[in-house]
FIGU-512760 format. One record per residue: x, y, z of N, C-alpha, C in turn; residue in three letters. Coordinates in Angstrom, 1 decimal. Each point is the difference from the previous one (the first is absolute). Last residue first. Layout:
# FIGU-512760
n_xx,n_yy,n_zz,ca_xx,ca_yy,ca_zz,c_xx,c_yy,c_zz,aa
X,Y,Z,X,Y,Z,X,Y,Z,ALA
...
END
This chain:
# FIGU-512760
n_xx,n_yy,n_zz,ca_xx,ca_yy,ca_zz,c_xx,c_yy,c_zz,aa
17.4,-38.0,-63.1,0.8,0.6,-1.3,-0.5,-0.4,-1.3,UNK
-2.9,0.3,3.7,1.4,0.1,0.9,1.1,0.3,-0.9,UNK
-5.5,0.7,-0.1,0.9,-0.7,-0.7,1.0,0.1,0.6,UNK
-4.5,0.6,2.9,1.0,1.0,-1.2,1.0,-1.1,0.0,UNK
-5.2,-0.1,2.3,1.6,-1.2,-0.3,0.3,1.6,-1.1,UNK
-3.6,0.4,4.1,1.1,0.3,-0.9,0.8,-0.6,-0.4,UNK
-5.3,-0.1,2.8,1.8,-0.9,-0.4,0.4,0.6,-1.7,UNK
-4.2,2.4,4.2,0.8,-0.7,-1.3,1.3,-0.1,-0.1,UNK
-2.1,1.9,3.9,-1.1,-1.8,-0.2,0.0,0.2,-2.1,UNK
2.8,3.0,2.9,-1.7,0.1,0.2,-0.7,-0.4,-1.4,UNK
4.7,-1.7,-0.2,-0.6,1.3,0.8,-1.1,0.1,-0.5,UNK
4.3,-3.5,-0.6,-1.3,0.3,0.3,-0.1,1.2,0.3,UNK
4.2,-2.4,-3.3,-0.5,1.0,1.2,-1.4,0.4,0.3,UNK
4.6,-3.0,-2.9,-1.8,-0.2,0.8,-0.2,1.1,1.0,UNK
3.2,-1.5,-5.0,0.3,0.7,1.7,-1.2,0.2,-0.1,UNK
2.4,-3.3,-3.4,-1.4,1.0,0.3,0.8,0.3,1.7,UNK
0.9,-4.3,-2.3,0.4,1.2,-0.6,0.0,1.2,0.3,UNK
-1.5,-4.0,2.3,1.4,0.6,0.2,0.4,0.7,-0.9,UNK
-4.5,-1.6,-0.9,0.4,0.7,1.5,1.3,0.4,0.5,UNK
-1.1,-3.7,-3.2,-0.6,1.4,-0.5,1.0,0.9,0.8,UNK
0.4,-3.9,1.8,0.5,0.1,-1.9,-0.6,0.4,-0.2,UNK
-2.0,-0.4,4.4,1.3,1.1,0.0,0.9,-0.6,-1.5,UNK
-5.2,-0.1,-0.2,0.4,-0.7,0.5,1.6,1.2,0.1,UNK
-5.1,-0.4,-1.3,0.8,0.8,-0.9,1.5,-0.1,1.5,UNK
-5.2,-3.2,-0.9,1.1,0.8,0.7,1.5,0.8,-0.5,UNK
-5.3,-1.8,-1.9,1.5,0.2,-0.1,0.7,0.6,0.9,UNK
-4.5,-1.7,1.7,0.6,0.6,-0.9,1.2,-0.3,-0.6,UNK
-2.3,-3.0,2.3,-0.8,0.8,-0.6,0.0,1.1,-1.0,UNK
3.6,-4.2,1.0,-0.1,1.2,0.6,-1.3,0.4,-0.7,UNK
-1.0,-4.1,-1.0,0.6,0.7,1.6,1.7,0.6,-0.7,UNK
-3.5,-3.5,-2.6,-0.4,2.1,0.1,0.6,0.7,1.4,UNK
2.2,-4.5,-2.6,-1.0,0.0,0.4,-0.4,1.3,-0.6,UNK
5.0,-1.4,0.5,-0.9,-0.3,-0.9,-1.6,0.0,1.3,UNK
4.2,3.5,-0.4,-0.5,-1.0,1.1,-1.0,-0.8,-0.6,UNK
4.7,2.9,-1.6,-1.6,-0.5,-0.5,-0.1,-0.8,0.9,UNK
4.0,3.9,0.5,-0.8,-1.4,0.4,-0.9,-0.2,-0.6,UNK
4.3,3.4,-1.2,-1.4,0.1,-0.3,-0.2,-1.8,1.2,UNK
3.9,3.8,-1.8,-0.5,-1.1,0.3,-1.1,-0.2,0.5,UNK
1.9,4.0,-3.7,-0.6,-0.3,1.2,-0.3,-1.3,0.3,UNK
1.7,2.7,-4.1,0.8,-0.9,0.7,-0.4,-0.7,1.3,UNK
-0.8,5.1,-1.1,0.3,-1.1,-0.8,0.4,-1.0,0.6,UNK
-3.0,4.5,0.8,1.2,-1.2,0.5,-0.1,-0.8,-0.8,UNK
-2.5,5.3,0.4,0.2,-1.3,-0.7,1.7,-0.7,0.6,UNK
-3.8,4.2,0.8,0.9,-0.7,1.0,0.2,-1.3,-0.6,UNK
-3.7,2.8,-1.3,1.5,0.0,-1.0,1.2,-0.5,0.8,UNK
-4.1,-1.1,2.4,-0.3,1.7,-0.5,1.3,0.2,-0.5,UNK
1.0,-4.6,0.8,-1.7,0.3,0.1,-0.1,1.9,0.0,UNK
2.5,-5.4,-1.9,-0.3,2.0,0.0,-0.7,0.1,0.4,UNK
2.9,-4.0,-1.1,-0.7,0.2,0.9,-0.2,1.5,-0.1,UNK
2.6,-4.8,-2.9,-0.6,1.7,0.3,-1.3,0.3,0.9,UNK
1.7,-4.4,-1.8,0.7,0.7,-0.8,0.0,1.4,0.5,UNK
-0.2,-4.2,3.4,-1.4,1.3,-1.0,1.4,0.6,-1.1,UNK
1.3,-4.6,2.9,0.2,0.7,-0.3,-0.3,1.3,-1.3,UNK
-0.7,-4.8,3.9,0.0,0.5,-1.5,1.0,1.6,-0.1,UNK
-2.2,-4.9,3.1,0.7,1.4,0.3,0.8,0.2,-1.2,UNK
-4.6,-2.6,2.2,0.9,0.1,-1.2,0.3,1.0,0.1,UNK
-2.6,-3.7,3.2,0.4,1.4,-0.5,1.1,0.3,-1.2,UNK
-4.5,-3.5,3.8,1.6,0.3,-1.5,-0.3,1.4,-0.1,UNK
-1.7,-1.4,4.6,-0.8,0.3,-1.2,1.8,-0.4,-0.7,UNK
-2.6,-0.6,5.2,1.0,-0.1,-1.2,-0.4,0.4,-1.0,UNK
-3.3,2.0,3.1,1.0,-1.2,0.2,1.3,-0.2,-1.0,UNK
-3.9,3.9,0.0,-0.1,-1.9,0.5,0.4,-1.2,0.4,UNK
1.7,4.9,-0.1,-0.9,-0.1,1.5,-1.1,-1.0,-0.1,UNK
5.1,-0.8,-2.4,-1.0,0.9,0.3,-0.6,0.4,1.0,UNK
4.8,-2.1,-1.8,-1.0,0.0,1.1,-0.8,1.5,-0.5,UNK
3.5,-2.5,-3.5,-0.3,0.9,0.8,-1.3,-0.5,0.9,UNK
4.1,-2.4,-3.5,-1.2,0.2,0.7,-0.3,1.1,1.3,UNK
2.5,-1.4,-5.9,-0.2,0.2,2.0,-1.1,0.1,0.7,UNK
2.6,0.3,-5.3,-0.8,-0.8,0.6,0.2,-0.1,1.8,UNK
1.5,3.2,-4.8,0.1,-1.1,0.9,-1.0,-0.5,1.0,UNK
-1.1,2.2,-5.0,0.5,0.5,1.0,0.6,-1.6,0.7,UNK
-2.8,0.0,-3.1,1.3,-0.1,-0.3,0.4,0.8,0.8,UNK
-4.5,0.1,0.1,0.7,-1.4,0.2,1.4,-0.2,-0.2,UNK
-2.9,3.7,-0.2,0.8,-0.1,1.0,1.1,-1.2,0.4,UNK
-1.7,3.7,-4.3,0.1,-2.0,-0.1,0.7,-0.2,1.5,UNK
-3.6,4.7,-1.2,1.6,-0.6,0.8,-0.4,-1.4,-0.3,UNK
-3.6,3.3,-0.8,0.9,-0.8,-1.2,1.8,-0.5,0.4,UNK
-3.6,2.3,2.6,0.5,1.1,-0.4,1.3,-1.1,-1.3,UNK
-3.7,-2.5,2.2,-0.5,1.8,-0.7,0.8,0.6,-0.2,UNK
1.4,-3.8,2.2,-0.5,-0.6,-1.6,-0.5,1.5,-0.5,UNK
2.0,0.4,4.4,0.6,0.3,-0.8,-0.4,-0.3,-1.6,UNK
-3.1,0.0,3.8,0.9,1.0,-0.4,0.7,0.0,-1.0,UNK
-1.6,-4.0,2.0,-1.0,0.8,-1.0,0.3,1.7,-0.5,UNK
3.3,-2.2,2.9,0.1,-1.0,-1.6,-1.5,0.6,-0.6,UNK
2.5,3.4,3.9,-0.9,-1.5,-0.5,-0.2,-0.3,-1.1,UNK
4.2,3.4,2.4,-1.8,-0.2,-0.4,0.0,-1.5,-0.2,UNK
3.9,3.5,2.3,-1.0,-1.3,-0.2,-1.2,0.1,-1.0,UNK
5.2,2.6,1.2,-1.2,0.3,-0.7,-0.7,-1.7,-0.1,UNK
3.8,0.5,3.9,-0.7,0.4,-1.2,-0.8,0.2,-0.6,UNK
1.0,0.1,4.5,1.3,0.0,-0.4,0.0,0.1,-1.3,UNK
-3.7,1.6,3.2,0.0,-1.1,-0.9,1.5,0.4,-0.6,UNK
-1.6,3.1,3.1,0.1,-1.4,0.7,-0.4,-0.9,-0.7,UNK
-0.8,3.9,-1.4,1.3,0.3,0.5,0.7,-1.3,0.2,UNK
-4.2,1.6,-3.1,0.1,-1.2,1.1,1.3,0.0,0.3,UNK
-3.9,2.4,-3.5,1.3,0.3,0.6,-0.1,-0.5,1.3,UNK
-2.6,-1.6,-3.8,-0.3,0.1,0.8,1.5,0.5,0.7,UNK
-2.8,0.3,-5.3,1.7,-0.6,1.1,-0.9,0.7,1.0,UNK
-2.2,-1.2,-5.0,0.4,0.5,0.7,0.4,-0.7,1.5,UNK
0.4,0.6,-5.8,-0.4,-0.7,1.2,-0.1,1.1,1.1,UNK
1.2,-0.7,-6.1,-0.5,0.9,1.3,-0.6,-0.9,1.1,UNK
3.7,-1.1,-3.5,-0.8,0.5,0.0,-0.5,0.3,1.3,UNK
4.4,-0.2,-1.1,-0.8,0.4,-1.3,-1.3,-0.1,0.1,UNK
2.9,-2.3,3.3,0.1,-0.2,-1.7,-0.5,0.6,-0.8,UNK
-1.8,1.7,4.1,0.8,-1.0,0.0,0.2,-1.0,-1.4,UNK
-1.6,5.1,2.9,-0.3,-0.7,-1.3,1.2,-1.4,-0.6,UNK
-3.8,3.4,4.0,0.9,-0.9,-0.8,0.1,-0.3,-1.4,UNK
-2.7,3.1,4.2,-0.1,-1.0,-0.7,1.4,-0.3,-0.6,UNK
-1.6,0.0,4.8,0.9,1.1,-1.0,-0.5,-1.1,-1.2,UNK
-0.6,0.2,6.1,-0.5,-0.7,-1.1,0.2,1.1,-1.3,UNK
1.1,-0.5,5.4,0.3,0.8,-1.2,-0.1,-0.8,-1.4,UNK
-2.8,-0.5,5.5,1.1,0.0,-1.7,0.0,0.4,-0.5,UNK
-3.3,0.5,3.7,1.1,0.8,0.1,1.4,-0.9,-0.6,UNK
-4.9,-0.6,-0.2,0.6,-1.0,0.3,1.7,0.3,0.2,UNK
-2.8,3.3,-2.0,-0.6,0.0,1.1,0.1,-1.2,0.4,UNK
4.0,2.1,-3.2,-1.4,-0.5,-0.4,-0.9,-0.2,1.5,UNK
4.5,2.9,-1.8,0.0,-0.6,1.2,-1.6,-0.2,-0.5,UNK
3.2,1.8,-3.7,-1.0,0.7,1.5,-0.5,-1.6,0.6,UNK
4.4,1.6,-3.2,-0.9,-1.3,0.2,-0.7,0.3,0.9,UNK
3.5,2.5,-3.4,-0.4,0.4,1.5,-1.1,-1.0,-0.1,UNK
4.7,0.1,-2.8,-1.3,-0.1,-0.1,-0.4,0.4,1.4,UNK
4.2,1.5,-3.2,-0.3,-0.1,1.2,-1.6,-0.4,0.1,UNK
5.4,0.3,-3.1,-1.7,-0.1,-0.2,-0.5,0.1,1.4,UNK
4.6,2.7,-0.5,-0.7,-1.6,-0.2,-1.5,0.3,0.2,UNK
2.7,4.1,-0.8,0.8,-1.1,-0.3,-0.1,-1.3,0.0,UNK
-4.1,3.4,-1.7,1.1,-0.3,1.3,1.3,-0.4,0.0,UNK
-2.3,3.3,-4.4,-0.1,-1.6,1.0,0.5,-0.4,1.3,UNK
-2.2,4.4,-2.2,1.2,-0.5,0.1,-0.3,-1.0,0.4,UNK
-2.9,4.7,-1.2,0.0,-1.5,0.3,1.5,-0.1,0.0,UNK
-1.2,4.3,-2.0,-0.3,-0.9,1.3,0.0,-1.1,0.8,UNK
0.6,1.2,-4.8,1.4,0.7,0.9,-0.5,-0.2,1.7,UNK
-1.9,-4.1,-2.4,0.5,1.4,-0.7,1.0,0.7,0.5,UNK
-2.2,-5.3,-0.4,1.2,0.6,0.7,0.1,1.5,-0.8,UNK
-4.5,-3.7,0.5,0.9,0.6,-0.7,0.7,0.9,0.7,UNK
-2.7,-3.1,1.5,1.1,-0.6,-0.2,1.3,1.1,-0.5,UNK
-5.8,-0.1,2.7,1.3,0.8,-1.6,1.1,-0.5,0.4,UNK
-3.6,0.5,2.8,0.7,-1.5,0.1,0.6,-0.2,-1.4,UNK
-1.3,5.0,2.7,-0.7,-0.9,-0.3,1.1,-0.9,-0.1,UNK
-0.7,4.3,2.9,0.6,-0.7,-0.4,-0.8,-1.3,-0.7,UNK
-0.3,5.8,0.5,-1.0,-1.3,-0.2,1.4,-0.9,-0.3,UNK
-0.8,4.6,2.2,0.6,-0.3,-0.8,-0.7,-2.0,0.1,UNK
-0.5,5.9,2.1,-0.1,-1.3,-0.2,0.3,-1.0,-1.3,UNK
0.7,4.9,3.7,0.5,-0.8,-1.1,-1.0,-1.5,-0.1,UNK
0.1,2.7,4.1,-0.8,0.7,-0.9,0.1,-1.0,-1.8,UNK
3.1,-1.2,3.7,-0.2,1.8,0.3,-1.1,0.2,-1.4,UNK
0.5,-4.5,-0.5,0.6,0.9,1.0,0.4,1.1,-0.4,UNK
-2.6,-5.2,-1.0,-0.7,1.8,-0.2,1.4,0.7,0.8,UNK
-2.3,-4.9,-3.2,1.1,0.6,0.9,-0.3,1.4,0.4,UNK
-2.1,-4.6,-2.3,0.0,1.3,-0.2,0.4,0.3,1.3,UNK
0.7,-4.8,-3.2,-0.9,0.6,1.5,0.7,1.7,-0.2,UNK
-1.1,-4.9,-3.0,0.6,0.8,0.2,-0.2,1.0,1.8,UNK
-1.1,-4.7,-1.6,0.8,0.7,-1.7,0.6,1.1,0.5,UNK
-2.7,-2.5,3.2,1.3,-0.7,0.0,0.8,0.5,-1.4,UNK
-2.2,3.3,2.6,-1.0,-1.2,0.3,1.5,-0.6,-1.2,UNK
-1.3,5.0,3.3,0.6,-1.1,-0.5,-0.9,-1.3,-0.7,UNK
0.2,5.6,2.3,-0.4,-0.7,-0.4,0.7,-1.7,-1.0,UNK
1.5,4.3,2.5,-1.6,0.0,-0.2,-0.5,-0.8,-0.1,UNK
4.8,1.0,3.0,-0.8,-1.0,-1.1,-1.7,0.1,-0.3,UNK
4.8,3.2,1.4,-1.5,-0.5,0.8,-0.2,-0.8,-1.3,UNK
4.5,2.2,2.6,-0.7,-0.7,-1.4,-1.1,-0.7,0.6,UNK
3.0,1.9,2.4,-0.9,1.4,-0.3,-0.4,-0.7,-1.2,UNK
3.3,-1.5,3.2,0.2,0.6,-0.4,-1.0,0.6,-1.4,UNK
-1.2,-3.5,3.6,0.9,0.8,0.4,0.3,1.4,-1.2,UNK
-3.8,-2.4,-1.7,0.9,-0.5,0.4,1.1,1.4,1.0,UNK
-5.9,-0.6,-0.8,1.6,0.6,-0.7,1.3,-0.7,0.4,UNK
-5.5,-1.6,-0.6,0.8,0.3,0.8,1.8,0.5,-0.1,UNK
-4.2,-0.9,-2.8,-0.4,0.8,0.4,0.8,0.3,1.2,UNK
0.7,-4.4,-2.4,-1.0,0.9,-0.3,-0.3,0.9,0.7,UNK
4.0,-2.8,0.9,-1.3,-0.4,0.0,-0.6,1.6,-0.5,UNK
5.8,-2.3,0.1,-1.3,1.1,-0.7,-1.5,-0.2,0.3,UNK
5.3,-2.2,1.9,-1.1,-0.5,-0.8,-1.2,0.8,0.4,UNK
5.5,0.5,-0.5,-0.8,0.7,0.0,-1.5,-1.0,0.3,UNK
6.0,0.5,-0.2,-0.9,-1.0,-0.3,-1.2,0.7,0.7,UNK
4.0,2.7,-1.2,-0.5,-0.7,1.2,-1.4,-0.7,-0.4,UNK
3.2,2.7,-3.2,0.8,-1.3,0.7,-1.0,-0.5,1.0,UNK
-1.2,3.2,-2.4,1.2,0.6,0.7,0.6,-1.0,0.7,UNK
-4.3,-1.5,-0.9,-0.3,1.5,0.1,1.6,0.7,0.5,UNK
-3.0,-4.8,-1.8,1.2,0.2,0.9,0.8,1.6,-0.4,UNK
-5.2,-3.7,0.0,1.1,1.6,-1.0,1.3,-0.4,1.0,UNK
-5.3,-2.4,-0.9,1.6,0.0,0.7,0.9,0.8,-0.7,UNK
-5.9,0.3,0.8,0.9,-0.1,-1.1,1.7,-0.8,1.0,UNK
-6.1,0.3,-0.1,1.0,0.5,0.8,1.2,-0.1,-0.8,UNK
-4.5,-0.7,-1.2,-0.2,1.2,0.7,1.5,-0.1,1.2,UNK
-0.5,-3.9,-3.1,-0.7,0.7,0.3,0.0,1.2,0.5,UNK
4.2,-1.5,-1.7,-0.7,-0.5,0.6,-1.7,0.5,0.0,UNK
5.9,-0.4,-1.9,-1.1,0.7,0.0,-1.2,-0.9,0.6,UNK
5.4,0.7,0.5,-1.0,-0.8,-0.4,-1.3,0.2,0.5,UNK
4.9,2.7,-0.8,0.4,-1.6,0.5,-1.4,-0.8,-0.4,UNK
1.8,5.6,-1.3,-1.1,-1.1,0.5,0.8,-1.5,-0.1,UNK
2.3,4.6,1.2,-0.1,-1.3,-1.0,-1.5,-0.5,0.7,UNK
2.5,5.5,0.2,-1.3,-1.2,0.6,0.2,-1.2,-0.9,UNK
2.8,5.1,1.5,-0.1,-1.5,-0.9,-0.9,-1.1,0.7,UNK
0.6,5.7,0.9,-0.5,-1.2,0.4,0.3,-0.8,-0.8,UNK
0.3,5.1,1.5,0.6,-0.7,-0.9,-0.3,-1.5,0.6,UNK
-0.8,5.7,1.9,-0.2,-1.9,-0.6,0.3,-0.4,-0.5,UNK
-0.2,4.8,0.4,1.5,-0.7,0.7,-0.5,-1.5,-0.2,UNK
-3.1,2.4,-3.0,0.6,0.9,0.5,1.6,-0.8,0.9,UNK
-2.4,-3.3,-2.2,-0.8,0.8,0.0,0.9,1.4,1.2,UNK
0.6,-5.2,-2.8,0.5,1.3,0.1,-1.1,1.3,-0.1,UNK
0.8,-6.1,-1.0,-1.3,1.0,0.4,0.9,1.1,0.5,UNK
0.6,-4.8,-2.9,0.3,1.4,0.6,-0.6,1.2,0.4,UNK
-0.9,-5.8,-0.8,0.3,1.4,-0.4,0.4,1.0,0.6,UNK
0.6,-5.9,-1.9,-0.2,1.4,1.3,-0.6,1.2,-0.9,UNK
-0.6,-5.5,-0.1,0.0,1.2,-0.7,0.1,1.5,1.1,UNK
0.8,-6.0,-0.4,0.4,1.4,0.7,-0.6,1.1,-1.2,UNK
-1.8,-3.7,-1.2,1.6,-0.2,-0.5,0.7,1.5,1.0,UNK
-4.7,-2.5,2.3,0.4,0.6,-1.8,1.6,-0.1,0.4,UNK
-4.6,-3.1,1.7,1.6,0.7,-0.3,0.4,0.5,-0.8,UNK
-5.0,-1.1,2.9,0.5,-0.1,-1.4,1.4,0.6,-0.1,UNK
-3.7,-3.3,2.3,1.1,0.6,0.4,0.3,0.6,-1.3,UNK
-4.7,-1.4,2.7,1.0,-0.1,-1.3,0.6,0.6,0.1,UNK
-2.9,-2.0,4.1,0.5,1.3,-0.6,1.0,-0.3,-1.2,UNK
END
């Protein structure tokens, strides 16, 4: 499933004594993430939320909304009007893959990758075939050695100019190169991860920015 994040977009909905603030958080197939008055929401097609917001329809640009009759279209518009507003911090939502990880795309130095969210990696790892693609000189990093699941291997401990992943950008990030192809993936490690506040729910990971 493709994730798509927008820049919070609320709206205002006011219908006779109602009154509602809705942010979208991340758009999905035929379901959505809102947070509806503050209470974190996740929307399926055709089923209403506690407080009266039904989801028609979705898919990762936009999704169509309905209450008390009202309908309103949220799309992946950046642009800030009298409706819209920005959050206070960025917030990505990562859906849970059928190997039940949180797999995101990325963007390391600038360019584009992708991370494996791994609680239980102290830092951000990848591999020397990894890193030659994303144009990292590992070699000048320091020099150590890590245990695989082939055995020894060298390693090089550096430091990414930058780590983003759904506008959640870090600077300054320490980083492991494991020479070979082991981590499979990029592991998005706790030098990311300690910036960020982590919260699961039905079976998607929320990193929101901390400051």
């Amino acid at each position: 499933m493709r994730l798509a994040v927008i820049l919070s977009q609320l709206l205002l909905f006011s219908a006779n004594t109602l009154s509602l603030e809705i942010q979208a958080n991340g758009l999905f197939k035929n379901a959505a993430v809102v947070t509806i008055d503050g209470k974190q929401r996740m929307l399926k097609a055709g089923k209403p939320s506690p407080e009266g917001v039904l989801l028609i329809e979705a898919n990762t640009k936009r999704a169509i909304i309905e209450i008390n009759g009202q309908r309103q279209e949220l799309t992946l518009s950046r642009r800030i009007s009298g409706n819209f507003t920005q959050a206070s911090q960025p917030e990505v939502a990562i859906p849970r893959n059928r190997s039940n990880q949180y797999i995101s795309n990325a963007s390391i130095n600038g360019r584009r990758a992708k991370v494996l969210v791994d609680t239980g990696a102290s830092i951000v790892a990848l591999s020397s075939d990894q890193a030659q693609r994303l144009g990292i000189d590992y070699k000048k990093g320091q020099l150590s050695a890590v245990i695989t699941a082939s055995g020894k291997a060298k390693a090089y401990r550096l430091t990414l100019r930058s780590v983003e992943v759904g506008g959640i950008r870090v600077n300054a990030v320490d980083a492991s190169v494991v020479e070979g192809s082991y981590p499979r993936h990029i592991l998005l490690g706790m030098t990311y991860l300690n910036h960020v506040n982590i919260r699961e729910q039905d079976g998607i990971l929320f990193l929101q920015q901390k400051y």
